[in-house]
N, CA, C and O atoms as a GROMACS GRO file, in nm:
protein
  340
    1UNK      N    1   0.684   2.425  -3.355
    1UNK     CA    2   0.644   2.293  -3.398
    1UNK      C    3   0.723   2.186  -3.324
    1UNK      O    4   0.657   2.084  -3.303
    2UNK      N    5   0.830   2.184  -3.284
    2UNK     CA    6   0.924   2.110  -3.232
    2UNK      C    7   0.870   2.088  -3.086
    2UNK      O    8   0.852   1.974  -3.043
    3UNK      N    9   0.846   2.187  -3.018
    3UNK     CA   10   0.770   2.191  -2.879
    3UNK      C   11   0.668   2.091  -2.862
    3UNK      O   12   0.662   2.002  -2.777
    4UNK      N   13   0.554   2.131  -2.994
    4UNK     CA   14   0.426   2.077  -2.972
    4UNK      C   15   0.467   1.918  -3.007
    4UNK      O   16   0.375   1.838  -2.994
    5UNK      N   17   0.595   1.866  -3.048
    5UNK     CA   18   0.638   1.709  -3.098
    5UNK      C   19   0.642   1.661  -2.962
    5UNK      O   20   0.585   1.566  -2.908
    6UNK      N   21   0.761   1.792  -2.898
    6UNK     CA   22   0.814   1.707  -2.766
    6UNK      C   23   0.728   1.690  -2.714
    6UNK      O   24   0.719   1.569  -2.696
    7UNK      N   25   0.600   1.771  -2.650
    7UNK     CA   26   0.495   1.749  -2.552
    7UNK      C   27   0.450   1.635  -2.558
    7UNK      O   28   0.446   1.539  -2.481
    8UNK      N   29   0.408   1.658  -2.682
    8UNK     CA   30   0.308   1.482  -2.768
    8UNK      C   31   0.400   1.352  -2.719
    8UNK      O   32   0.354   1.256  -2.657
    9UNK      N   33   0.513   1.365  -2.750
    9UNK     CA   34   0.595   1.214  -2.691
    9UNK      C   35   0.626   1.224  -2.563
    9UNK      O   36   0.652   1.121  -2.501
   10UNK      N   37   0.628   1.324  -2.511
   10UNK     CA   38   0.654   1.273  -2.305
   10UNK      C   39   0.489   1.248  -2.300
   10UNK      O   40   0.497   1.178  -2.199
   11UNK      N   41   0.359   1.250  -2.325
   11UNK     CA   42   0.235   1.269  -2.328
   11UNK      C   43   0.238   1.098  -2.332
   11UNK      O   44   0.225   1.019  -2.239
   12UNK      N   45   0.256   1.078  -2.446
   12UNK     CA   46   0.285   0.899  -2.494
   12UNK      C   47   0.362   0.829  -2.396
   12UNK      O   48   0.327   0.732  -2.328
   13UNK      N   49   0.483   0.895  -2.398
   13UNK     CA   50   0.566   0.785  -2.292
   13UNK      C   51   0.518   0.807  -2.153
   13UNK      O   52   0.504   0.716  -2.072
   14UNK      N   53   0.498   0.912  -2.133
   14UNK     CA   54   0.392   0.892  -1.968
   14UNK      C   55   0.272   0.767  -1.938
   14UNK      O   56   0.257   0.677  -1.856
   15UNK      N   57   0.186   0.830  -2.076
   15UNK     CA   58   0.069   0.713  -2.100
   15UNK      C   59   0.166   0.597  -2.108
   15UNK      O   60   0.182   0.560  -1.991
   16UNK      N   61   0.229   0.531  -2.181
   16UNK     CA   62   0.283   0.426  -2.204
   16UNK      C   63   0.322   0.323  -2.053
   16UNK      O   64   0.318   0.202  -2.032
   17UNK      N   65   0.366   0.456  -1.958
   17UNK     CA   66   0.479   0.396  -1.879
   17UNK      C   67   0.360   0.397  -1.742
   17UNK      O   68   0.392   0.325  -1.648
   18UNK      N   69   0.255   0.459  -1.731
   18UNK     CA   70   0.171   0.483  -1.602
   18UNK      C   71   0.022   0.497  -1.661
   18UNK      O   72  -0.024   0.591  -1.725
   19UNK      N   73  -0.056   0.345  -1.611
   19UNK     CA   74  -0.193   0.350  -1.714
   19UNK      C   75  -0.242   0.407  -1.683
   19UNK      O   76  -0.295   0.485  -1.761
   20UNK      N   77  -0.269   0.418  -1.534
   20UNK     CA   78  -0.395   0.534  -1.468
   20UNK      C   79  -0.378   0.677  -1.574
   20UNK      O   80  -0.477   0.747  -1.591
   21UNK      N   81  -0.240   0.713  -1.645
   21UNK     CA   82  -0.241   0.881  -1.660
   21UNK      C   83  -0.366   0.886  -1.812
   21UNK      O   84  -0.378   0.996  -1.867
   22UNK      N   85  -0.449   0.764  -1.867
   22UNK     CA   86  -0.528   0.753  -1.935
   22UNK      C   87  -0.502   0.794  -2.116
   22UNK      O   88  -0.400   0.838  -2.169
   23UNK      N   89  -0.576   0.776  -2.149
   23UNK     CA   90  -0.578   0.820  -2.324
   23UNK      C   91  -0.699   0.835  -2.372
   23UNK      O   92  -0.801   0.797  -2.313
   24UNK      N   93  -0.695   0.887  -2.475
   24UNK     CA   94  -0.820   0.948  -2.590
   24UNK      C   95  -0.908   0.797  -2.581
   24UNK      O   96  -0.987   0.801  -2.674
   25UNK      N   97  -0.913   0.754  -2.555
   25UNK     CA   98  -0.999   0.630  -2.611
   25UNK      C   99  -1.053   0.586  -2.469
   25UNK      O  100  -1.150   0.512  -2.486
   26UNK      N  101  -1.020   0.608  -2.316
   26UNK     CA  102  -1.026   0.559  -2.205
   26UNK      C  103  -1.177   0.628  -2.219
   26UNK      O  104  -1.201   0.726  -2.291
   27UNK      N  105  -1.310   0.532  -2.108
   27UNK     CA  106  -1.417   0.546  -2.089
   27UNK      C  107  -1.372   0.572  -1.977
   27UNK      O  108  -1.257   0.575  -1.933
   28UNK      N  109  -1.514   0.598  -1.914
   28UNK     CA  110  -1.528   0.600  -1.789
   28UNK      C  111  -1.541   0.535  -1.704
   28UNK      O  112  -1.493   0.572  -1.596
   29UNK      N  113  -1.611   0.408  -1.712
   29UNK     CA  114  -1.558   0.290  -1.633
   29UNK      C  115  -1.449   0.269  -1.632
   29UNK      O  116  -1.400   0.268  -1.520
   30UNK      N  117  -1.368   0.246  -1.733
   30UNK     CA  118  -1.203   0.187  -1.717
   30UNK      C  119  -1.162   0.334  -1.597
   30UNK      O  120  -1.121   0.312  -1.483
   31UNK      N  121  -1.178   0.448  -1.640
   31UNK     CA  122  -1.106   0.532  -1.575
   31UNK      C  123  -1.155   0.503  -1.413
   31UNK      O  124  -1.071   0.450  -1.340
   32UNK      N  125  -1.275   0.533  -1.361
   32UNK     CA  126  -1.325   0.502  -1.240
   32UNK      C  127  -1.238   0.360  -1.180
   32UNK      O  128  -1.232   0.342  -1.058
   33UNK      N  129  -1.172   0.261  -1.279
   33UNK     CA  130  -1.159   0.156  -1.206
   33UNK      C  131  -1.006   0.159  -1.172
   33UNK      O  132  -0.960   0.067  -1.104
   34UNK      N  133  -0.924   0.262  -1.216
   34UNK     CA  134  -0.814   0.284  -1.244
   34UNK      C  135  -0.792   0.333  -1.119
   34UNK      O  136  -0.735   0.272  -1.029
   35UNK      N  137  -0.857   0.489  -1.109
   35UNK     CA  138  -0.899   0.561  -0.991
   35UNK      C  139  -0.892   0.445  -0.876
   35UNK      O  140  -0.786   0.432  -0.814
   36UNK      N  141  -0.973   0.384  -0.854
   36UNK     CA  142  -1.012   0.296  -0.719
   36UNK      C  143  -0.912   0.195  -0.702
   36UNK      O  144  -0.891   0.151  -0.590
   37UNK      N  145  -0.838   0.148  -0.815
   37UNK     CA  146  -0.760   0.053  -0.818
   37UNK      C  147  -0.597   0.112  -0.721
   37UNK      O  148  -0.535   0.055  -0.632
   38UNK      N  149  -0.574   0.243  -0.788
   38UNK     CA  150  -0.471   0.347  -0.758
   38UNK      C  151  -0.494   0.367  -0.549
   38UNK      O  152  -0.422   0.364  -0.450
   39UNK      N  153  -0.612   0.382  -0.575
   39UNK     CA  154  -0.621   0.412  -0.438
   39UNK      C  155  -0.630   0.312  -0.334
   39UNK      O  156  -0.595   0.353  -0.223
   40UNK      N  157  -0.672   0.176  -0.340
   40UNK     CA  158  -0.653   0.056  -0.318
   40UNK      C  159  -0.502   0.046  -0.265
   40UNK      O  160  -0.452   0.023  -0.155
   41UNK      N  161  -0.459   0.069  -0.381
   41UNK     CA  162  -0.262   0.009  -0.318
   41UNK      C  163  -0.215   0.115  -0.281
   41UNK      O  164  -0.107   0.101  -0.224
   42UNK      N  165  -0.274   0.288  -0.296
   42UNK     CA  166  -0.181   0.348  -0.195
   42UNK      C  167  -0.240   0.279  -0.044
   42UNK      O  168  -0.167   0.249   0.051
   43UNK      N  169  -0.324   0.270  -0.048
   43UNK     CA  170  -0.414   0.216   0.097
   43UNK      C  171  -0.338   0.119   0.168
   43UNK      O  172  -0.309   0.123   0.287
   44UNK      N  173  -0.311   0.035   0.090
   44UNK     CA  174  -0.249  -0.099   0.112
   44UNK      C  175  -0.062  -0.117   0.129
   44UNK      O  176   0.020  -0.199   0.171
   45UNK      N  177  -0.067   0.032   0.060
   45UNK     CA  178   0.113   0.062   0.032
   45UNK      C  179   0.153   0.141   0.167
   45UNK      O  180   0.263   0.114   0.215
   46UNK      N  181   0.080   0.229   0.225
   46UNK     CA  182   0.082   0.350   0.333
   46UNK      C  183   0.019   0.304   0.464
   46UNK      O  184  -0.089   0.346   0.504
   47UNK      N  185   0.126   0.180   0.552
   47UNK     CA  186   0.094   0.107   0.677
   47UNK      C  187  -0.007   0.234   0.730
   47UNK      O  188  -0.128   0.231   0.704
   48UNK      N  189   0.054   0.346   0.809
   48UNK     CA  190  -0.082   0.447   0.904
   48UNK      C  191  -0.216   0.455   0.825
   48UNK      O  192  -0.326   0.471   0.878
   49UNK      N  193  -0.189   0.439   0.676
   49UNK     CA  194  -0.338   0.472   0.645
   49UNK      C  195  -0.442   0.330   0.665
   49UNK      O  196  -0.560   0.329   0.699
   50UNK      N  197  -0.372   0.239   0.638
   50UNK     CA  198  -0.392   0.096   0.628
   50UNK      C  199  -0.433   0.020   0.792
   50UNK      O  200  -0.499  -0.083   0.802
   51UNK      N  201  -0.384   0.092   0.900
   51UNK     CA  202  -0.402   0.115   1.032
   51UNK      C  203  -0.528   0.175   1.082
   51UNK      O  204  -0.607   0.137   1.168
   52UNK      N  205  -0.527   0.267   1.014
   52UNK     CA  206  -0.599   0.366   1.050
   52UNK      C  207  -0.764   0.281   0.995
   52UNK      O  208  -0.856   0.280   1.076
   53UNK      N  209  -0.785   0.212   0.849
   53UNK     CA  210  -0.894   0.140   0.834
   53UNK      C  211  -0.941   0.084   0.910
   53UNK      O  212  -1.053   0.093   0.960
   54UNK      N  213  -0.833  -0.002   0.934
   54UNK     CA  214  -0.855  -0.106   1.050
   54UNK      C  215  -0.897  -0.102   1.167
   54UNK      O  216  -0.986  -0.172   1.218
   55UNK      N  217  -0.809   0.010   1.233
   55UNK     CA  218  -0.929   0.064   1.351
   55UNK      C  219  -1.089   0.110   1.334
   55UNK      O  220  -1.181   0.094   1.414
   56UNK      N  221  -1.090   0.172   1.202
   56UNK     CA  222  -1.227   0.231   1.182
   56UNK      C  223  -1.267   0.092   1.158
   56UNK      O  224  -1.361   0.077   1.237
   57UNK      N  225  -1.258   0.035   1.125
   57UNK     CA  226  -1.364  -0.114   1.051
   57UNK      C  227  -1.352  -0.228   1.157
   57UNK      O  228  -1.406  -0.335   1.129
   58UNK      N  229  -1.283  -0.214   1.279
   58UNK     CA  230  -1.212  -0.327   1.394
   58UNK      C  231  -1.231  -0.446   1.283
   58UNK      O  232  -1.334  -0.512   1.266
   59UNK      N  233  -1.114  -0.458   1.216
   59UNK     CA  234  -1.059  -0.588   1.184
   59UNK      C  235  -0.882  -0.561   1.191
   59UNK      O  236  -0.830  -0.450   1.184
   60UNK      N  237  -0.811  -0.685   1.207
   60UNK     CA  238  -0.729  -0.685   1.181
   60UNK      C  239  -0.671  -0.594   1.077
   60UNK      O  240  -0.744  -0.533   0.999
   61UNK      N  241  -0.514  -0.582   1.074
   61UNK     CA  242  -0.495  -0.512   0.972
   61UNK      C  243  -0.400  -0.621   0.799
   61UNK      O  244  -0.360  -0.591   0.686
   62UNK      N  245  -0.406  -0.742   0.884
   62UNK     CA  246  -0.336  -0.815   0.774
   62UNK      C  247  -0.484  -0.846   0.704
   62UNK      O  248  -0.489  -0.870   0.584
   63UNK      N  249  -0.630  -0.845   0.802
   63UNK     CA  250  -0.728  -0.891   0.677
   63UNK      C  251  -0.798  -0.773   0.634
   63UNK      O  252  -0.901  -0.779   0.566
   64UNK      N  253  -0.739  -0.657   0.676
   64UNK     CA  254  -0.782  -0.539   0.623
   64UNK      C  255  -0.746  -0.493   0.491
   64UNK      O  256  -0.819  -0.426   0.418
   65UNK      N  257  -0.595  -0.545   0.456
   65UNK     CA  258  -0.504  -0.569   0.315
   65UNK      C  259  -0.568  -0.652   0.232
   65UNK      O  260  -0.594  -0.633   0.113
   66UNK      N  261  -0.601  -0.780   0.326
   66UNK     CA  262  -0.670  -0.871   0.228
   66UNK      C  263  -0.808  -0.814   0.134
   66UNK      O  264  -0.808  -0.807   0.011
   67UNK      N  265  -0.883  -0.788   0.194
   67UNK     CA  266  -0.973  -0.711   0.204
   67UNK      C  267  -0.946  -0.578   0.069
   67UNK      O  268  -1.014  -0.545  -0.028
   68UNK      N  269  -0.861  -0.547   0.104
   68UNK     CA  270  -0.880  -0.458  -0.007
   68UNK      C  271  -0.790  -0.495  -0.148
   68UNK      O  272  -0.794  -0.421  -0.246
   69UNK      N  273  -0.722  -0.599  -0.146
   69UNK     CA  274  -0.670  -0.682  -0.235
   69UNK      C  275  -0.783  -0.720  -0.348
   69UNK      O  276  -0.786  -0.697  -0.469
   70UNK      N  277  -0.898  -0.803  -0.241
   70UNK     CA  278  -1.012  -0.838  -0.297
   70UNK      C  279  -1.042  -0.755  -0.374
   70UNK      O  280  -1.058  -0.786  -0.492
   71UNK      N  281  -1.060  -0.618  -0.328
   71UNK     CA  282  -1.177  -0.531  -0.409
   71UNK      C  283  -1.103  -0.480  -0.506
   71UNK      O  284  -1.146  -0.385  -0.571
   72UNK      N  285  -0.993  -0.529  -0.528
   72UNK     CA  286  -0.889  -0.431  -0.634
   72UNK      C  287  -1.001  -0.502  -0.789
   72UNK      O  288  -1.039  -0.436  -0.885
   73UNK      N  289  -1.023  -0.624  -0.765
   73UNK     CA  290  -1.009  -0.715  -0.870
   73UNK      C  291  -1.161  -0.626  -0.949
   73UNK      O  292  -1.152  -0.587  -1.066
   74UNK      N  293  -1.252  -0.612  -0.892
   74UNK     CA  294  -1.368  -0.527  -0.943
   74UNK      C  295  -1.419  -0.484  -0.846
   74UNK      O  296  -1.508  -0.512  -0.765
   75UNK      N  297  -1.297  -0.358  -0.882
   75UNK     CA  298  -1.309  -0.242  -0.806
   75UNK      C  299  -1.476  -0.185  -0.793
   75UNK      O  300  -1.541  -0.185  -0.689
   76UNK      N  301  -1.527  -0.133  -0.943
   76UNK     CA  302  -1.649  -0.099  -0.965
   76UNK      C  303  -1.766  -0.164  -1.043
   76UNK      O  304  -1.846  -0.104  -1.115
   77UNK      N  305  -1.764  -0.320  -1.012
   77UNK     CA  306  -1.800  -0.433  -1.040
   77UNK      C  307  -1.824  -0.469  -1.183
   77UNK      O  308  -1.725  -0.465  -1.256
   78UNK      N  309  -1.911  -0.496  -1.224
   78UNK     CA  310  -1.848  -0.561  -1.410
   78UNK      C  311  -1.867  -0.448  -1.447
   78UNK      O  312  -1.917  -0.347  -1.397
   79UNK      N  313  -1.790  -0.492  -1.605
   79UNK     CA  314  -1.770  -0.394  -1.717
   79UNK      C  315  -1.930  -0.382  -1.789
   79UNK      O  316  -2.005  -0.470  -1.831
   80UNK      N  317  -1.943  -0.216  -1.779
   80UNK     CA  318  -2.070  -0.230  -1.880
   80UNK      C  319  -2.030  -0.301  -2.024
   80UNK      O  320  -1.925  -0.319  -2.086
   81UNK      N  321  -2.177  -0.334  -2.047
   81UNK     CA  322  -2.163  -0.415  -2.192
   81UNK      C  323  -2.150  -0.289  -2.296
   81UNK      O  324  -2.214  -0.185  -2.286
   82UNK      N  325  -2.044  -0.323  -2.407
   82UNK     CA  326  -2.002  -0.244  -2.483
   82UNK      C  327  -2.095  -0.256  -2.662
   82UNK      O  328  -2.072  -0.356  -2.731
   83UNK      N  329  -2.171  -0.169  -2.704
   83UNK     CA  330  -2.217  -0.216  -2.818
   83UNK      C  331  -2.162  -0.226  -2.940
   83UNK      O  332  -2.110  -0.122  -2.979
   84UNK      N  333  -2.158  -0.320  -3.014
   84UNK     CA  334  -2.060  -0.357  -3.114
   84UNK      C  335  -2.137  -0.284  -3.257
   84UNK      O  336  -2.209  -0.340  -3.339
   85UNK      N  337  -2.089  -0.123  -3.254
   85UNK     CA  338  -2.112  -0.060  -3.417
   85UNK      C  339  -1.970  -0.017  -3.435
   85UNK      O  340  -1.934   0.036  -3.540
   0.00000   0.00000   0.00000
């Protein structure tokens, strides 16, 4: 019983401390946007990979950041509408 406590609270304080790691209540949009959001700033965090866009897309690479700055904001464009029962 003590085990199954500890799990449950590193489970919480993980969730707590890193949103992407999700919870019982996360949809799938939020999660998808989490996902894309995560991958966005490693993109943006990891200069060769961030290089490497840039050559594929010939733009610069400071508006290649920009660029994906942008798309952080909606990532997977609006939130479906949620029905209120």
């Amino acid at each position: 019983a003590s085990d199954r406590f500890n799990i449950n609270s590193q489970l919480e304080h993980l969730q707590a401390k890193y949103v992407g790691t999700g919870h019982a209540d996360l949809n799938r949009f939020e999660w998808a946007v989490n996902i894309q959001r995560d991958s966005y700033a490693s993109y943006i965090g990891h200069y060769p990979m961030l290089a490497y866009f840039a050559i594929a897309e010939n733009e610069s690479i400071g508006r290649e950041r920009y660029n994906f700055m942008q798309k952080m904001l909606l990532p997977c464009g609006l939130p479906p509408e949620r029905d209120e029962d």
